[in-house]
Backbone bond lengths (Angstrom), bond angles and torsions (degrees), N, CA, C in turn:
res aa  C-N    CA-C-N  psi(-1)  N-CA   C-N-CA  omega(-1)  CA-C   N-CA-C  phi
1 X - - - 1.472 - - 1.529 110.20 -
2 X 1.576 119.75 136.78 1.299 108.47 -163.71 1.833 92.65 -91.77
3 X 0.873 121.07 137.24 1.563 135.82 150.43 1.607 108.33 -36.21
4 X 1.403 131.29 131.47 0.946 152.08 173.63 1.699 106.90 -71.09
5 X 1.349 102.10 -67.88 1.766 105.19 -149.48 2.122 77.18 -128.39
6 X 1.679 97.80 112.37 1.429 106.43 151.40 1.685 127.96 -83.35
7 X 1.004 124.98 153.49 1.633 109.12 165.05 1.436 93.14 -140.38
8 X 1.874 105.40 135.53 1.803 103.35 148.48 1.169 114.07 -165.77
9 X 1.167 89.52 124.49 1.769 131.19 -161.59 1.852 87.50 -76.21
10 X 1.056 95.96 154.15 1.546 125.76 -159.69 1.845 112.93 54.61
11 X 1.611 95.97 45.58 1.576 95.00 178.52 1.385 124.87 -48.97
12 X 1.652 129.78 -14.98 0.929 132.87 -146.89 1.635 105.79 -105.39
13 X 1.185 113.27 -34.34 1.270 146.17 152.18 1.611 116.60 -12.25
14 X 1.747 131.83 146.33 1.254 117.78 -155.25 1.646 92.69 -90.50
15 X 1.379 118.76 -27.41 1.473 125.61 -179.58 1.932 96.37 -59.02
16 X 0.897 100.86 -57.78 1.477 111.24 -162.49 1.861 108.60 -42.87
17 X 1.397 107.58 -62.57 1.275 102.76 -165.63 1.469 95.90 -71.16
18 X 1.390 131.33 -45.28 1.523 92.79 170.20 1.780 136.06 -43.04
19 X 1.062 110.82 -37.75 1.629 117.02 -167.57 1.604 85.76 -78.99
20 X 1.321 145.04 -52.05 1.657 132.11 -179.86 1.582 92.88 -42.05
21 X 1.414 121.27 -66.21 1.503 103.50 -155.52 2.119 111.53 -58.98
22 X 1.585 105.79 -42.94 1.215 89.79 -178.89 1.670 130.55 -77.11
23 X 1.219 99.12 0.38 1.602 108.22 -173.95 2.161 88.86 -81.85
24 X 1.502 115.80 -56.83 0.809 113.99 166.10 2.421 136.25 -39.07
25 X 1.260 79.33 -2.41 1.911 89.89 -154.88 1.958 68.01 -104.39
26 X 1.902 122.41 -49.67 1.530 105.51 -153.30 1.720 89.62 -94.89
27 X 1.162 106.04 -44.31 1.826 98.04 -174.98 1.465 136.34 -99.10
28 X 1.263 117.91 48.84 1.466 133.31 -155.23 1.632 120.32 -44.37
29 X 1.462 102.32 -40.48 1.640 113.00 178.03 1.452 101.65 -79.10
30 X 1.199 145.47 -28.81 1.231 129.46 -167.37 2.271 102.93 -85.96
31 X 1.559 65.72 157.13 1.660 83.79 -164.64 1.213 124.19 -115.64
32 X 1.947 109.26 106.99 1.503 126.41 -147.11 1.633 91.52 -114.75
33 X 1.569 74.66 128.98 1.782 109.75 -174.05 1.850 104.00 -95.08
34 X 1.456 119.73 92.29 1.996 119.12 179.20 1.190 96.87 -69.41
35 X 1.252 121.78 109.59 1.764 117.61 159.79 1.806 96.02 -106.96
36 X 1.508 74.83 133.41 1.988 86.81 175.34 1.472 105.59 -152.12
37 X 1.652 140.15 166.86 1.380 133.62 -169.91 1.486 93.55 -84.40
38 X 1.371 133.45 12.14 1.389 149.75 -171.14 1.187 136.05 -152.48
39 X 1.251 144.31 152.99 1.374 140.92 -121.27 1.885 85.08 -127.10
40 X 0.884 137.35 147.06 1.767 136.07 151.34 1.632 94.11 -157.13
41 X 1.598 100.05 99.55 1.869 92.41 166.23 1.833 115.27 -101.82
42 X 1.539 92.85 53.08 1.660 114.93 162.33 1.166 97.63 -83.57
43 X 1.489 119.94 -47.82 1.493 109.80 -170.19 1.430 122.44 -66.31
44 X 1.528 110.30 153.02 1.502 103.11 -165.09 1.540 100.60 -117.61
45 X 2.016 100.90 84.98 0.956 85.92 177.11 1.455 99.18 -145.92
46 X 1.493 136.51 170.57 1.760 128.65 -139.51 1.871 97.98 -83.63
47 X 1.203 115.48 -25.11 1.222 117.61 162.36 1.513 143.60 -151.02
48 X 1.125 138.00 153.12 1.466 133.08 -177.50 1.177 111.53 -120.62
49 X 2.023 112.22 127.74 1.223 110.84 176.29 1.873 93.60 -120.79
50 X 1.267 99.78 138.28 1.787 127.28 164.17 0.811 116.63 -66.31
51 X 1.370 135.53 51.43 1.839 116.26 -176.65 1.766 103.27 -116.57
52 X 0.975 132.20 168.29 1.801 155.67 143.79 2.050 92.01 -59.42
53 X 1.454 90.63 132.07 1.307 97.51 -173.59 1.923 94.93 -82.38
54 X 1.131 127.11 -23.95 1.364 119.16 170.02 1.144 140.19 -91.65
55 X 1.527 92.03 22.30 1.615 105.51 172.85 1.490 116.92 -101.69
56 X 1.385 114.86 84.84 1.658 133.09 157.30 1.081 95.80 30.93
57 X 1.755 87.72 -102.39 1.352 128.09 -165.03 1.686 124.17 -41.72
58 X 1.123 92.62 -39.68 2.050 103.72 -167.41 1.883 78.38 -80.39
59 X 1.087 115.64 -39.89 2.058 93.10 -176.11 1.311 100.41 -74.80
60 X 1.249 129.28 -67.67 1.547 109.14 -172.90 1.339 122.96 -35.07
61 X 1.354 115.83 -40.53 1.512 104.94 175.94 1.137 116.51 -60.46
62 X 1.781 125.16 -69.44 1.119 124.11 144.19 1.622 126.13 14.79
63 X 1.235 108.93 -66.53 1.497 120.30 -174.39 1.263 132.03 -90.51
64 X 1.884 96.46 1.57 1.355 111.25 175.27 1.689 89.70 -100.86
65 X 1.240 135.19 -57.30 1.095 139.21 167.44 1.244 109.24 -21.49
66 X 1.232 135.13 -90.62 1.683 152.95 -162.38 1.424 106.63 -130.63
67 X 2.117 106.68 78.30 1.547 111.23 -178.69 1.603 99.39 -76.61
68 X 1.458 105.63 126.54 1.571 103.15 178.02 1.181 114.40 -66.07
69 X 1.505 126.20 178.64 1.218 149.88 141.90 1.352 121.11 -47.08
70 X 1.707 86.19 -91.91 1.598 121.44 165.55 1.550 129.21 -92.58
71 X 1.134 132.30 132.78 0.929 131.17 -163.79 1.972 110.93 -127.02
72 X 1.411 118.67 108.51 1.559 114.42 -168.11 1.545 102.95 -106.31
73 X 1.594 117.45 96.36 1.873 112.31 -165.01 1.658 76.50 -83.75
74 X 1.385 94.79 133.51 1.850 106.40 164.49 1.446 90.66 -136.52
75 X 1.358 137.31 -8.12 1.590 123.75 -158.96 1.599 94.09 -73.49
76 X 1.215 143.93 165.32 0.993 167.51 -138.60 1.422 144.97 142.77
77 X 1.092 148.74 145.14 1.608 152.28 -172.48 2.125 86.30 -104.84
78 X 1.179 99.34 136.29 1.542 100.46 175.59 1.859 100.17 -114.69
79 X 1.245 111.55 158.14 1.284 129.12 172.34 1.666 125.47 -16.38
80 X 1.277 113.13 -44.91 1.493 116.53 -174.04 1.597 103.23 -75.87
81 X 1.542 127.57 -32.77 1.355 147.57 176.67 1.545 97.51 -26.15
82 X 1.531 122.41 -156.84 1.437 143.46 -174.43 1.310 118.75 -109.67
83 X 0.884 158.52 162.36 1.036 161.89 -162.96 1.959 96.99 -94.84
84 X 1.046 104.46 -48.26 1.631 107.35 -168.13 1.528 92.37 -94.60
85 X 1.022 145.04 -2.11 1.785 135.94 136.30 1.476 119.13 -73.62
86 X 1.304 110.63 -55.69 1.284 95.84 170.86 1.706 129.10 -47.15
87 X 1.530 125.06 -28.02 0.778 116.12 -168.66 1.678 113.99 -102.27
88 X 1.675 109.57 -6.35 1.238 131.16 -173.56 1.590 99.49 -73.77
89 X 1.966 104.03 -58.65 1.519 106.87 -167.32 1.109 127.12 -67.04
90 X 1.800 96.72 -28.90 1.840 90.35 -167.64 1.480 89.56 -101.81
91 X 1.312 148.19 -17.60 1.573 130.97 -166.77 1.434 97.57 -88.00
92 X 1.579 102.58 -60.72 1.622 109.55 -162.95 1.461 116.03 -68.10
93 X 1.455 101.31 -19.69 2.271 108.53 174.76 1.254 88.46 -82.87
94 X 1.280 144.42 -70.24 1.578 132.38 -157.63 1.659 95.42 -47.41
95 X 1.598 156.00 -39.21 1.275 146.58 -133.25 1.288 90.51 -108.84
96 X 1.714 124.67 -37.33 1.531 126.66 -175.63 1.515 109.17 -77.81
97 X 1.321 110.10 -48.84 1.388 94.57 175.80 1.934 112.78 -58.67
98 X 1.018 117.04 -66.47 1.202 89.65 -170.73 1.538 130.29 -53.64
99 X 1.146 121.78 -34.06 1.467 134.97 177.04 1.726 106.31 -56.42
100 X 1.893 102.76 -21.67 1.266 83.97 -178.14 1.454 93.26 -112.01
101 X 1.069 139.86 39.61 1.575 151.82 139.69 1.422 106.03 -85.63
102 X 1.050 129.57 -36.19 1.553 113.28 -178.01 1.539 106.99 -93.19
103 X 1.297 128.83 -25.96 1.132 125.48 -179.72 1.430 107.02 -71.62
104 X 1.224 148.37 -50.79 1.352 139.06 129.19 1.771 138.46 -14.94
105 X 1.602 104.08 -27.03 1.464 114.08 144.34 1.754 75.37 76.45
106 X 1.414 123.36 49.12 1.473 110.44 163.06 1.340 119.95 -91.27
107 X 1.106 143.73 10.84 1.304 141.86 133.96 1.422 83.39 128.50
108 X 1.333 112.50 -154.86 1.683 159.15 -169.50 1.619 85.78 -76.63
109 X 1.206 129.86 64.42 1.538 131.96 154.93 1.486 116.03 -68.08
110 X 1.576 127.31 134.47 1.037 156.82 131.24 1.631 131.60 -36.60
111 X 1.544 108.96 83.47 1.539 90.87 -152.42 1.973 86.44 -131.28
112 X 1.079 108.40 140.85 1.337 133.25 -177.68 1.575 98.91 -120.52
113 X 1.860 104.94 115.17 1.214 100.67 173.93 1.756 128.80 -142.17
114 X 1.379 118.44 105.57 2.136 117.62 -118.68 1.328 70.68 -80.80
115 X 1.652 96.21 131.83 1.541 124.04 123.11 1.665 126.68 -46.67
116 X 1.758 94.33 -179.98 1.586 98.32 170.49 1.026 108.81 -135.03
117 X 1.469 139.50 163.59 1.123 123.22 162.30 1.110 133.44 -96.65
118 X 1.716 99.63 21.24 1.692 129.47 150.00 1.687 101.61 -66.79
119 X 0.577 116.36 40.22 2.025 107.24 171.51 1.459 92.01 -121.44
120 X 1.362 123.68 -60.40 1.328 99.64 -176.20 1.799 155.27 -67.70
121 X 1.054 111.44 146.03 1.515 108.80 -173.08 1.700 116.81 -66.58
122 X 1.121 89.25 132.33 2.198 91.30 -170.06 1.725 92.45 -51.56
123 X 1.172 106.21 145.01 1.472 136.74 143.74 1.514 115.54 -122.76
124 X 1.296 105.07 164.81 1.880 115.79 -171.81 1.391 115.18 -50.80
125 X 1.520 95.65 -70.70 1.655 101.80 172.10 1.268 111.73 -44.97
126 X 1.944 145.50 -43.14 1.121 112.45 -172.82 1.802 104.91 86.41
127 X 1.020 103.43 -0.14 1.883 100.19 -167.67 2.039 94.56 -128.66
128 X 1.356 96.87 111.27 1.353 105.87 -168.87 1.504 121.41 -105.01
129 X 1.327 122.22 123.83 1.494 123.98 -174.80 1.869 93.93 -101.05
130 X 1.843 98.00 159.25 1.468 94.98 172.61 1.305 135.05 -59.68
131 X 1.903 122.13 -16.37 1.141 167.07 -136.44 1.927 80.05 -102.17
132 X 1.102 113.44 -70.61 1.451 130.56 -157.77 1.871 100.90 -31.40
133 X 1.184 112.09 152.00 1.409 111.98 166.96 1.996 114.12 -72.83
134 X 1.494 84.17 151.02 1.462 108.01 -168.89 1.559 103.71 -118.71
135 X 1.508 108.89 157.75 1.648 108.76 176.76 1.201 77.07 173.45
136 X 1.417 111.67 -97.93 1.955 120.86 -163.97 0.959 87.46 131.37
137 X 1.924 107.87 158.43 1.205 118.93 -151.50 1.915 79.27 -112.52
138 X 1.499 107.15 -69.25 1.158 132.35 162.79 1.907 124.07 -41.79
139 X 1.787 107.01 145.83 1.492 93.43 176.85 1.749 101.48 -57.18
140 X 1.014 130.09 -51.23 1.883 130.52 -153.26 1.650 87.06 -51.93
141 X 1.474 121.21 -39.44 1.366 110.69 -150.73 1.667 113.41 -85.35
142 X 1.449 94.24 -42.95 2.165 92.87 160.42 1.301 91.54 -49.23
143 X 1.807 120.67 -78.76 1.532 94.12 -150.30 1.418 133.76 -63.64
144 X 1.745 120.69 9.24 1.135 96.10 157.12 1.713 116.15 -105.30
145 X 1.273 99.66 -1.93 1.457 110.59 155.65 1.586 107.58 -33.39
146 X 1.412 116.92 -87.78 1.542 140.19 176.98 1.912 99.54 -36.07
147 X 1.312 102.04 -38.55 1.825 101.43 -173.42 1.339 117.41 -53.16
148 X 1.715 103.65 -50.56 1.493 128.53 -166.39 1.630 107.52 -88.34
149 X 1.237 120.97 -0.11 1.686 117.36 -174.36 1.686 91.15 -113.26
150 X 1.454 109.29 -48.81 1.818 108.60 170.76 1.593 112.48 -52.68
151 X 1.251 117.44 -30.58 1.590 110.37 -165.14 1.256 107.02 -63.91
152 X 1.847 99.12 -50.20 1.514 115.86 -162.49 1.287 115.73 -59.76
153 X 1.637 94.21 -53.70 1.774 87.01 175.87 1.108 137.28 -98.71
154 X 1.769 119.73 -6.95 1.676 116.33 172.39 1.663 98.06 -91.37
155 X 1.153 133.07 4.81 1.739 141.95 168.12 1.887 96.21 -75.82
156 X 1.714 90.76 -56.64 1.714 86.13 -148.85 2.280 104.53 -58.31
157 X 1.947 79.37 -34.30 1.850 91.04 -170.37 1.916 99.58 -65.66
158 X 1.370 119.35 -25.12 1.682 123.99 170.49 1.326 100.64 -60.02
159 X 1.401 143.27 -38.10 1.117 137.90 -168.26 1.498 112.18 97.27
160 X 1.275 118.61 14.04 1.400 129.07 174.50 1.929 101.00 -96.00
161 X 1.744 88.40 153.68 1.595 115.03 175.92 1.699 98.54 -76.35
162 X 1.109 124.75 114.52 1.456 130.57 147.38 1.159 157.09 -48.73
163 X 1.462 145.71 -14.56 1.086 131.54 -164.07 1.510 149.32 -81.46
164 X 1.667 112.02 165.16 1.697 93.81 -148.11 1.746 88.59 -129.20
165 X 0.942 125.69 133.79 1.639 125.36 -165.44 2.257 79.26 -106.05
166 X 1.229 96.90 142.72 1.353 83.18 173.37 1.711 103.52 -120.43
167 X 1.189 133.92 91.87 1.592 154.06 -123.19 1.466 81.87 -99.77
168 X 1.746 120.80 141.94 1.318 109.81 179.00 1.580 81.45 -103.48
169 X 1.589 121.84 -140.43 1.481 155.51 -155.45 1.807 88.79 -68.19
170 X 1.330 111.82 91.32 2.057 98.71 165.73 1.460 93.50 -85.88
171 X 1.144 87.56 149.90 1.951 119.38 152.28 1.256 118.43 -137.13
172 X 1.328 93.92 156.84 2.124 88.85 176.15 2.063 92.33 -176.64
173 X 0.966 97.90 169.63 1.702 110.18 170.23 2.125 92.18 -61.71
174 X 1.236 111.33 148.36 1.149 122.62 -160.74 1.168 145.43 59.05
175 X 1.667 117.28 3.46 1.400 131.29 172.84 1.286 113.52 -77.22
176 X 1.766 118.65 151.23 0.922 150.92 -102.90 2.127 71.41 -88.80
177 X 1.383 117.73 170.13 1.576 121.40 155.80 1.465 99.71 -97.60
178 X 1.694 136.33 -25.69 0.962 137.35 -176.69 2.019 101.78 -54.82
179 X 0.799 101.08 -45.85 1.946 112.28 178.89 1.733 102.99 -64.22
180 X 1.152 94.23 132.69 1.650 94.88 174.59 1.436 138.29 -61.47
181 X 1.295 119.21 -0.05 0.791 144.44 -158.31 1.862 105.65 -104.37
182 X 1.255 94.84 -48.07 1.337 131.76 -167.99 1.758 98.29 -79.29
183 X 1.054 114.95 -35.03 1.556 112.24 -172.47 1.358 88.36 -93.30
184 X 1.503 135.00 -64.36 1.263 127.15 -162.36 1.563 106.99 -32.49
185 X 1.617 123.56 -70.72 1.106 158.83 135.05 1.461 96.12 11.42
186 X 1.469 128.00 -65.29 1.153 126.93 -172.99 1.805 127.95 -83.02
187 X 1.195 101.55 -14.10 1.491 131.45 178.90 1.096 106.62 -91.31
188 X 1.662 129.04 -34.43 1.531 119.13 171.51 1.336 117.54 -93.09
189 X 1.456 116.18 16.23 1.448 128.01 -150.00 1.997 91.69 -104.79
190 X 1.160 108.16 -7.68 1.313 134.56 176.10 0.883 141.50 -104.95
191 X 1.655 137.97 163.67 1.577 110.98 -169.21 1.685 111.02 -105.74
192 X 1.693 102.66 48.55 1.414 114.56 -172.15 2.026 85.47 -77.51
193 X 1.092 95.54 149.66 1.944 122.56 151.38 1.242 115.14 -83.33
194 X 1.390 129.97 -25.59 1.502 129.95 -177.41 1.158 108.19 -135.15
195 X 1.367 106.86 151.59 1.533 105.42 173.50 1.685 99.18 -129.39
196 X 1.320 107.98 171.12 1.835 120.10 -169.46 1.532 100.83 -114.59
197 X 1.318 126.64 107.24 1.544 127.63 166.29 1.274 104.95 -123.67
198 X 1.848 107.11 166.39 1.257 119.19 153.06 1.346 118.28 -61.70
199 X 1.760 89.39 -137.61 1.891 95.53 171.80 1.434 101.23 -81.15
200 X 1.546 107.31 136.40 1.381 136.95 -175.81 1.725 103.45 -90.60
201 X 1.328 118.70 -24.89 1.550 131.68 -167.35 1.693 105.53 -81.98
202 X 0.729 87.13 -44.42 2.179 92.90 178.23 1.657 99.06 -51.74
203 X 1.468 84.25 136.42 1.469 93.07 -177.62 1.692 101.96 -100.43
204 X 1.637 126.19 178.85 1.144 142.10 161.07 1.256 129.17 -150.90
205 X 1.403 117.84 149.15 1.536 111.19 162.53 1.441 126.59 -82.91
206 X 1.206 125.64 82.56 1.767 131.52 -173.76 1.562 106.05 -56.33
207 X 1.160 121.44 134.01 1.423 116.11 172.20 1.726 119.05 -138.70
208 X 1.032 133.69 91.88 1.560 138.11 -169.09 1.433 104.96 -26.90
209 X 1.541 125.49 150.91 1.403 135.74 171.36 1.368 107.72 -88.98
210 X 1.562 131.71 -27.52 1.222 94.89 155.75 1.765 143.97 -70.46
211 X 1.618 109.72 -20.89 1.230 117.86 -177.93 1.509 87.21 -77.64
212 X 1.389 124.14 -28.11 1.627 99.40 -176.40 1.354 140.28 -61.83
213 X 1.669 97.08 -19.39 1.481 139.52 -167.99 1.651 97.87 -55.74
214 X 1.553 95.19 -72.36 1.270 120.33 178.97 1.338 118.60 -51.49
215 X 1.477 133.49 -16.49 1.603 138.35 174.59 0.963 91.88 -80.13
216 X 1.525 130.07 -41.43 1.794 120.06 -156.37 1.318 101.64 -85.96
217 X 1.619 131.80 -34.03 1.116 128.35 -174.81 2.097 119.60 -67.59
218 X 2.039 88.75 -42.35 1.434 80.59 176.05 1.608 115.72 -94.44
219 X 1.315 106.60 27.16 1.484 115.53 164.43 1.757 117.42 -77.76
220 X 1.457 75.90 -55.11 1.795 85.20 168.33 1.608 112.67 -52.36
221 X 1.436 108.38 -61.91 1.445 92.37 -167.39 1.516 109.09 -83.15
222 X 1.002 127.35 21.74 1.708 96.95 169.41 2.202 86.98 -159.39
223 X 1.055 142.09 -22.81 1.460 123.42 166.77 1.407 112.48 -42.28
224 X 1.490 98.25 155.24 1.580 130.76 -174.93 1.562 98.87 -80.20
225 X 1.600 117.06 121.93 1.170 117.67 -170.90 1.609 117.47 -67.56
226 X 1.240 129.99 129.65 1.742 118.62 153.83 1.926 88.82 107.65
227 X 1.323 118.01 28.27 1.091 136.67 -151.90 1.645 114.44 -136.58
228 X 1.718 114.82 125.65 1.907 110.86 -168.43 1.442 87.18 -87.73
229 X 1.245 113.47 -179.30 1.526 122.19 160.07 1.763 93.41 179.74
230 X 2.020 83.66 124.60 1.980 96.54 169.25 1.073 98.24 -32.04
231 X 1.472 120.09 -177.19 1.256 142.20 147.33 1.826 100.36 -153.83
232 X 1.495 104.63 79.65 1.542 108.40 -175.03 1.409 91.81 -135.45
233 X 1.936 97.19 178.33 1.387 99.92 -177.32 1.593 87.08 -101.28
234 X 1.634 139.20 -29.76 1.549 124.96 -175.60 1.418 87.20 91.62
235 X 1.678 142.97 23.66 1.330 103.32 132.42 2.124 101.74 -147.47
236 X 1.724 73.45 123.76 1.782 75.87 154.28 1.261 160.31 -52.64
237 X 1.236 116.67 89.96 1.733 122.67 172.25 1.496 132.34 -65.41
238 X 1.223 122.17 137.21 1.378 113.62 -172.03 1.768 92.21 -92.66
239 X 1.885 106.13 176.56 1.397 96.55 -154.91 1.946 76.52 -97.77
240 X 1.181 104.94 -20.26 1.737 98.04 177.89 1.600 100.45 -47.46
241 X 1.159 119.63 -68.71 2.236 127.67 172.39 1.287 104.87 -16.18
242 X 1.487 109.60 -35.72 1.576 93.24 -157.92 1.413 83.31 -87.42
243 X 1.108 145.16 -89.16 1.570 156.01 149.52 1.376 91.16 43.98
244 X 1.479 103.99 -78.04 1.658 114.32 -161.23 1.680 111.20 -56.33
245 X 1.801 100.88 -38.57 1.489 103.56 -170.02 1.786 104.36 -67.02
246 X 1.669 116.74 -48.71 1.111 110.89 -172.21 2.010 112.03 -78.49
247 X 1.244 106.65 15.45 1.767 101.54 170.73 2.001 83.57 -99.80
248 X 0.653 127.91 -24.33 1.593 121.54 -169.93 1.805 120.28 -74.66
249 X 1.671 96.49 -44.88 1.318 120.59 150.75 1.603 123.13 -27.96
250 X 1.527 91.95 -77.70 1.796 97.49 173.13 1.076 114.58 -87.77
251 X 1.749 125.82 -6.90 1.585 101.80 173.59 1.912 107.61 90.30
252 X 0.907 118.40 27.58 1.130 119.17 158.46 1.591 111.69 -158.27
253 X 1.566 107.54 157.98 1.169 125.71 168.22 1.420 136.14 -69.66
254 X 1.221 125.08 113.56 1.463 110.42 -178.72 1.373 115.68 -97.51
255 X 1.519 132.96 156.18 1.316 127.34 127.84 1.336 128.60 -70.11
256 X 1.271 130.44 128.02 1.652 130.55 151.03 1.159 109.82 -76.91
257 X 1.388 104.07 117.65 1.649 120.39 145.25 1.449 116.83 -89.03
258 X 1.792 111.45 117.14 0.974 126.82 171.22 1.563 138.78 -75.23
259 X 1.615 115.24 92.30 1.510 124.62 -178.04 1.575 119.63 -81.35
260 X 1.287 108.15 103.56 1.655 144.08 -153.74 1.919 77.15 -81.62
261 X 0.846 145.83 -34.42 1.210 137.16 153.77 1.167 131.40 -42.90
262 X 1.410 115.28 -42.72 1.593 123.90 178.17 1.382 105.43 -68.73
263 X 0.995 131.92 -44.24 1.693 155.75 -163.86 1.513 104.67 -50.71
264 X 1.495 134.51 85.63 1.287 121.06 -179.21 1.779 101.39 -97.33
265 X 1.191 107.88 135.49 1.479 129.55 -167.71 1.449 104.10 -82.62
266 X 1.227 113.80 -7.26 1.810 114.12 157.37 1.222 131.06 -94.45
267 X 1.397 94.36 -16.49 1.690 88.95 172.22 1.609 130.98 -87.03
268 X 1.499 102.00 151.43 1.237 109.26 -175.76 1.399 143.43 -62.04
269 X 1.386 146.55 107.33 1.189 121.30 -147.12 1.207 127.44 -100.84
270 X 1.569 96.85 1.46 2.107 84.89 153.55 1.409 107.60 -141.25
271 X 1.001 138.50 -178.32 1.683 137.36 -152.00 1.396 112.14 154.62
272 X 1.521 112.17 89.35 2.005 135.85 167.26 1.485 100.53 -133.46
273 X 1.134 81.01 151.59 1.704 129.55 170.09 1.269 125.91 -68.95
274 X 1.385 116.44 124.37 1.189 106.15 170.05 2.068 101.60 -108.99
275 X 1.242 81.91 117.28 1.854 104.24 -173.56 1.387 105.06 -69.97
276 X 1.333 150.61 -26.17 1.492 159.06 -116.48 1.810 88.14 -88.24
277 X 1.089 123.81 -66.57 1.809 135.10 174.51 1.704 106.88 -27.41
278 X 1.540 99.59 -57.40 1.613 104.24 -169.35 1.887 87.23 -80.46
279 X 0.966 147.16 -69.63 1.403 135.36 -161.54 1.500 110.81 -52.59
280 X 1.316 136.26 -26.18 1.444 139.72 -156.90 1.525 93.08 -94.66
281 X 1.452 112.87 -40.50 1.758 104.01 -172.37 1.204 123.65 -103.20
282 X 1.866 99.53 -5.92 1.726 91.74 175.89 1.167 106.87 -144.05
283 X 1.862 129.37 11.72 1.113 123.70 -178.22 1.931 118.46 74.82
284 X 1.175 85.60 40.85 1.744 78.19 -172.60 1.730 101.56 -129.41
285 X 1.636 88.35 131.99 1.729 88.06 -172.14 1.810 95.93 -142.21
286 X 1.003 129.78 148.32 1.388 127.62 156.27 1.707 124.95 -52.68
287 X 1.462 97.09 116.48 1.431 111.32 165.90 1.598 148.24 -84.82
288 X 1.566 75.12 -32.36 1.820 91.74 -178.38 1.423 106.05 -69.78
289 X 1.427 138.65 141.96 1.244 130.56 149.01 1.540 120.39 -68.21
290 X 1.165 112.85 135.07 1.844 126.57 170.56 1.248 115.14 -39.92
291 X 1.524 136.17 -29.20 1.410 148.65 174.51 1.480 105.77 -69.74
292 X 1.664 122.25 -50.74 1.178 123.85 -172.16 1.454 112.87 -70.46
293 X 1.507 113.57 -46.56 1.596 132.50 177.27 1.640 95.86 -42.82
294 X 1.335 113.56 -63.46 1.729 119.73 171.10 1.465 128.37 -22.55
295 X 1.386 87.04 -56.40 1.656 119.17 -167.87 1.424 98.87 -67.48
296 X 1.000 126.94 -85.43 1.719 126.54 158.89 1.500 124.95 -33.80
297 X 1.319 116.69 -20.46 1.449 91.52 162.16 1.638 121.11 -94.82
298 X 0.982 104.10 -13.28 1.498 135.32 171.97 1.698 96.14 -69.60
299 X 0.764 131.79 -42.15 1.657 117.70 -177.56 1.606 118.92 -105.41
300 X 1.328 101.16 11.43 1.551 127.72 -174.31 1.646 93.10 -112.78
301 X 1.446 121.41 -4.95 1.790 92.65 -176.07 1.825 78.93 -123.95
302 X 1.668 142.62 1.88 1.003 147.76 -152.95 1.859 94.79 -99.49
């Protein structure tokens, strides 16, 4: 059944405009509402609302206006943010939006609301099931810790459908240079000889934004409500791999110069997914190859 009225808040967002275009490619008649604290009418979508995701009032109306269906929370404060934003956008917007879904009396809503795979607490292996303990090492990572335990259960006791994709490391052409991935990417995108990193040894699970698109979409339609699920590919890359893959790309050699500054002595140094949950119940596996994801972001900072 196609959904009537979409909503997703942090439309502006690099996750976001991907998932507008593919929701747009599978659900064409249904009618997606971009709420962002900002206006972008790039997006191609039937309307744009301006609001602060923690403002009550402007969602209840909102939600009395155009009560969604489906609901895709991507808005968020990311890591480099404040300490008192980070914990405002993603704790205190996850509690307003829903409160201002029930205060609007929109029924049995459908609400998808991304994790990180900053919530979980390091173990040895580095290889994380949904089962695994959660906290965060980092402020971003409690608060979406606090995001994904508030959704589930003041959503499930609202009478709303839940689910929380817990998304490891995205990349894609247009991601952030603030992300490591994204600077490397942007530093070789140039006719520098050296590039400036942290630790090169920490591994990650990289996962493309368009295949990510597609987890969140067939999460919605067919995941078990009030319910986490990875959203990884299950294998770890070191950030040296990427280095090596994108000097191979363009064909030249780099040096790394190593900034003992970047280097935080708390962080964890390896961190994948085990995907098996999201592939068994909804068929969802990574497609893109890591070379191509490269390749495109590499001609996206050119």
């Amino acid at each position: 059944m196609t959904p009537k009225i979409i909503w997703i808040t942090g439309a502006n967002g690099f996750s976001a405009k991907y998932l507008i275009q593919y929701i747009k490619e599978c659900y064409a008649k249904a009618h997606i509402i971009a709420i962002d604290i900002g206006l972008d009418s790039s997006n191609n979508v039937d309307q744009h609302v301006k609001l602060d995701i923690t403002d009550l009032s402007a969602i209840t109306k909102l939600a009395e206006r155009h009560p969604p269906e489906w609901v895709f929370h991507l808005a968020g404060a990311l890591p480099w943010a404040s300490e008192k934003n980070i914990w405002q956008v993603n704790v205190s917007g996850m509690c307003v939006l829903l409160q201002s879904l029930y205060n609007a009396n929109c029924g049995k809503v459908r609400i998808l609301s991304v994790g990180s795979a900053a919530e979980y607490l390091p173990k040895t292996t580095g290889f994380y099931n949904e089962e695994d303990k959660v906290g965060g090492v980092s402020t971003y990572g409690m608060s979406k810790t606090a995001q994904s335990i508030l959704a589930i259960n003041i959503g499930k006791s609202l009478g709303f459908e839940v689910i929380v994709p817990r998304t490891f490391n995205l990349i894609g052409p247009g991601m952030s240079r603030n992300l490591v991935v994204g600077n490397i990417c942007a530093q070789i995108a140039t006719d520098k000889k050296s590039i400036t990193l942290g630790n090169i040894e920490s591994k990650r699970d990289f996962v493309d934004i368009r295949d990510v698109v597609k987890a969140y979409l067939g999460l919605m339609e067919k995941a078990k409500p009030n319910t986490v699920y990875n959203v990884s590919s299950g294998t770890p890359i070191a950030i040296r791999d990427i280095v090596d893959l994108a000097s191979e790309i363009v064909g030249k050699k780099l040096n790394i110069t190593i900034d003992h500054n970047r280097i935080n002595n708390n962080e964890i140094n390896i961190s994948y997914g085990n995907n098996h949950k999201i592939n068994q119940e909804i068929g969802w596996g990574t497609e893109i190859f890591l070379k191509d994801s490269i390749t495109n972001i590499i001609d996206s900072f050119i």
